[in-house]
N, C-alpha and C positions, 0 to 999 in steps of 0.2 A: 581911371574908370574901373568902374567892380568888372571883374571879371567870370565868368560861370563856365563851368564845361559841364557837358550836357553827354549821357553817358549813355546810348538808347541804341537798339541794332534795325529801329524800324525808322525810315528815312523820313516818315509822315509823320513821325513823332518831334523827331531833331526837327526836322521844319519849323511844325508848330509851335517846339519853344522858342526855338533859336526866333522866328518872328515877333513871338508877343515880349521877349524880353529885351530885344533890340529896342521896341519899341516903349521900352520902361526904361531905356537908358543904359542898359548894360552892356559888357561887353561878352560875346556868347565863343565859345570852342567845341568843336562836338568828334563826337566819334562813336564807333558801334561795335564795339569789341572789348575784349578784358585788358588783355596784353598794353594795347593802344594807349588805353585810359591810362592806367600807371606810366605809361613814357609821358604822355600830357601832363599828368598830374606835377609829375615833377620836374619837368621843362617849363611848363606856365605858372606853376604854382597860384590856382586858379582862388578868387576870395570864397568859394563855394560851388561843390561839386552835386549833379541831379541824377543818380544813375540806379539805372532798370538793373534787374536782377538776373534775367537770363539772355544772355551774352554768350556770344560766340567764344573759342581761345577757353574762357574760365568764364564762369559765373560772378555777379554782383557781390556776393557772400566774398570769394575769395579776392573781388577784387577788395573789397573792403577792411578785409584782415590785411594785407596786403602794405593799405595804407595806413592804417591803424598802426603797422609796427614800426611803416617806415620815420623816423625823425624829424626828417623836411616832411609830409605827409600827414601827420597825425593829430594836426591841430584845425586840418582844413573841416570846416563844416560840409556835413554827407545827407542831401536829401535822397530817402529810396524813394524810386518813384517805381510799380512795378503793379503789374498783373493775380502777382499771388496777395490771394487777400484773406488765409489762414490765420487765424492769432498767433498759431506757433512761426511762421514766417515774419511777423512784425515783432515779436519778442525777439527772433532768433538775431534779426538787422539793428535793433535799438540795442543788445545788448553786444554787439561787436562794436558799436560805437557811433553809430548812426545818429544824426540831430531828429529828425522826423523820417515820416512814413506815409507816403500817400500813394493809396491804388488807384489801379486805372478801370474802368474812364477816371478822368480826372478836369476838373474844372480850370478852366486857365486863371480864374481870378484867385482862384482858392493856391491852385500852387505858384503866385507871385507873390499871393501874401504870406504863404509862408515862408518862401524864400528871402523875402523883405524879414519876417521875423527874425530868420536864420542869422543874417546876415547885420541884426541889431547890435551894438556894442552898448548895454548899460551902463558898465563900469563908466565911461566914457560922459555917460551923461548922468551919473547921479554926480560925478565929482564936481559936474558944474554948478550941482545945485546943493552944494558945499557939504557931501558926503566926504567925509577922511579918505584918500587915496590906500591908509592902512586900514583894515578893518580887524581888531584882535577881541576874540572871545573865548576868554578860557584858554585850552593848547591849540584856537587855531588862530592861523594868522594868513589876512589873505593881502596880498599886495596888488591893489587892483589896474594901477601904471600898468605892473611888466606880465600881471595876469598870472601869475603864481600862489601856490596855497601851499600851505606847510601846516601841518601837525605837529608839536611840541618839535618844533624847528628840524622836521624830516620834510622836507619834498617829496609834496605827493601829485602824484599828473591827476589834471582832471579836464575831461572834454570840455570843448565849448560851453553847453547846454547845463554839464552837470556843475560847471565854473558858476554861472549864473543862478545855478538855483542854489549851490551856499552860499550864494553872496545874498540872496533874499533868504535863508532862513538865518544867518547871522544878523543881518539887521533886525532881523523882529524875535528875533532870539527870547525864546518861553511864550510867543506867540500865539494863537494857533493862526494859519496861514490857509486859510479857505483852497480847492482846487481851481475851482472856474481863476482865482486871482493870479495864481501863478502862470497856468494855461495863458494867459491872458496877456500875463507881463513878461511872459518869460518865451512863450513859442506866437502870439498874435493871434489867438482863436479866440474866439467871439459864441457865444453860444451855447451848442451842444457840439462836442466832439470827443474823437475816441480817446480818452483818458489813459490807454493802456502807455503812451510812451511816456506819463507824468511816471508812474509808478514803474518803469524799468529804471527811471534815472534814480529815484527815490531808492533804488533797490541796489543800485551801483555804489548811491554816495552812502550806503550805509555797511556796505561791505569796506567799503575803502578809510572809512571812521572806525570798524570791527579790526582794524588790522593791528592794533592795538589795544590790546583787552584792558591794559591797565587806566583807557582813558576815558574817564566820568563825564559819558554823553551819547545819546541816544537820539535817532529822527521816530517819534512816537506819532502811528495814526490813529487819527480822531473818525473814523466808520467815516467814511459816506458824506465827510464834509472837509479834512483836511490832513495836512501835517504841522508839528511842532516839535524846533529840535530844543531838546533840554540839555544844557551842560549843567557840571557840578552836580550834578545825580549822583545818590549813593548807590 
């Protein structure tokens, strides 16, 4: 059974999820502190963590770094779920390593579904629908089995979310790759919604491509309609 821990210090909160996701089949862990959360996290090693930002012990932020450094920890999927609803707050959670962001109030359908997104394994299913389990373009190499990506055969870590979107701009590689398409295939949003966490990840996996200057390839944005990565660029 999936399991979630639910990371909230207000008991009507933890209620509410811990109900509606029970009742979607999961399996729910909660608690309402900093400290707490990291002993949970890595005694249950939970398939995906929901956690608020201001927290008794330490704040969301550091629980987040937290986990982010730890090893057993750092691959778990992180929905903020939280009251601050600043832009520099949601940049500051997506760029520690956060999968999504959703303030409160908050719709219960809306944060199942994206928990449901969270919690998607592409790789998983484009392989059955006879995608290569290696995907090689240019210096990168992604192995999509054990979920690893290399750069002219350097290991390079990439969260969750930012795994998934080189795995979509690898396959449409010189592309251009619309946003709503990605939003869509990649976190379950439907519609109109806030775009800024497309473009924090966009922003990471191009730092993490920069890390080597000598390698001919670029994530290039198209204004106001997409991205496309070019390799082999002079």
């Amino acid at each position: 059974m999936t399991t979630v821990l639910v990371v909230d210090d207000e008991v009507s909160i933890q209620q509410l999820i811990r109900f509606n996701l029970e009742r979607a089949g999961f399996e729910v862990v909660v608690t309402g502190d900093g400290p707490n959360a990291l002993v949970l996290a890595r005694e249950t090693f939970p398939d995906l963590i929901i956690l608020d930002l201001m927290l008794p012990g330490f704040d969301g932020f550091e629980v987040l770094r937290r986990l982010k450094a730890d090893e057993k920890t750092a691959t778990i999927p992180v929905v903020i779920l939280s009251a601050k609803s600043e832009e520099l707050d949601k940049v500051l959670g997506l760029e520690l390593g956060a999968d999504d962001y959703i303030t409160k109030p908050f719709g219960v359908r809306e944060l199942l579904a994206r928990v449901k997104a969270c919690l998607r394994r592409p790789c998983k299913e484009l392989s059955e629908q006879g995608v290569p389990e290696i995907i090689q373009v240019g210096p990168f190499l992604m192995d999509l089995r054990e979920r690893r990506f290399y750069i002219s055969n350097r290991a390079i870590e990439l969260a969750p979310k930012e795994f998934e979107l080189m795995r979509y701009f690898l396959l449409n590689e010189g592309k251009l790759v619309r946003r709503e398409v990605l939003l869509q295939q990649i976190w379950g949003y439907n519609g109109e919604a806030d775009t800024r966490t497309l473009d924090v990840h966009v922003h990471r996996l191009r730092q993490k491509i920069a890390l080597d200057p000598s390698i001919p390839a670029r994530i290039e944005t198209v204004r106001q309609v997409g991205y496309r990565l070019l390799v082999g660029i002079e």
